[in-house]
C-alpha angles and dihedrals in degrees: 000000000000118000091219128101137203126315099273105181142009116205123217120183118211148183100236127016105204098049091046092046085043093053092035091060091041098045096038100023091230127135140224121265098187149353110198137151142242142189147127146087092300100048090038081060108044088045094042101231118121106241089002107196122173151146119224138184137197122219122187118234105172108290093346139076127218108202115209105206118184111181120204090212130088120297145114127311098203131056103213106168122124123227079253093056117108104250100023115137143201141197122221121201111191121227145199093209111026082180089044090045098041086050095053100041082048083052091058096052099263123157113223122190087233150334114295114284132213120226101231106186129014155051080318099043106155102022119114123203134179121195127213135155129254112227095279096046104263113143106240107178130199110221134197129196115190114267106269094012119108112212130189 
């Protein structure tokens, strides 16, 4: 038996926390759950970023939480990797329409890769996906599993 739960939260560093917050509520329709603040030798520490000082935010997506973290320190302001580069992550929001999803995001000014695709063969036959970026480059991807099919 593992002594380990669910996923309980996914952490996304921006640029600005009040412009991501604000697209993530329009484009998903999800809502804050909190805005709260964090810094000091501890938490420098325990992140691993001297003088760490930062603002997050949690925001509920079904049984998952993605965290906004914007950190008042030096970094980089881009985010350049590639889907292909060692460390590169995405996050994956499950869907019951991935049409009726990918419609409604186009409709709302997001820029996807490409049009959805349908796994044709595999240990995912039948599921369909789409990537796009959120504002600051990070791959967010909508995901379909067939209706009735449980898939890993």
């Amino acid at each position: 038996m593992s002594s380990f739960g669910d996923m309980h939260h996914v952490g996304i560093t921006v640029r600005d926390l009040e412009a991501s917050l604000a697209w993530y509520e329009r484009i998903f329709g999800v809502r804050r759950e909190f805005v709260a603040h964090g810094s000091g030798p501890g938490l420098s520490k325990a992140l691993g970023v001297p003088g760490a000082d930062l603002r997050f935010a949690f925001l509920r997506f079904g049984t998952c939480v993605i965290e906004l973290l914007c950190y008042d320190n030096d970094r980089e302001e881009t985010y350049t990797r590639s889907n292909a580069d060692v460390g590169s992550v995405h996050v994956c929001i499950d869907v019951p329409d991935l049409q009726a999803a990918y419609q409604d995001l186009l409709g709302k000014g997001v820029e996807f890769l490409a049009p959805p695709l349908r796994i044709d063969d595999g240990p995912l036959e039948g599921c369909s996906f789409a990537y796009f970026k959120d504002p600051d480059g990070i791959t967010l991807e909508l995901f379909e599993t067939p209706a009735g099919e449980a898939h890993p």
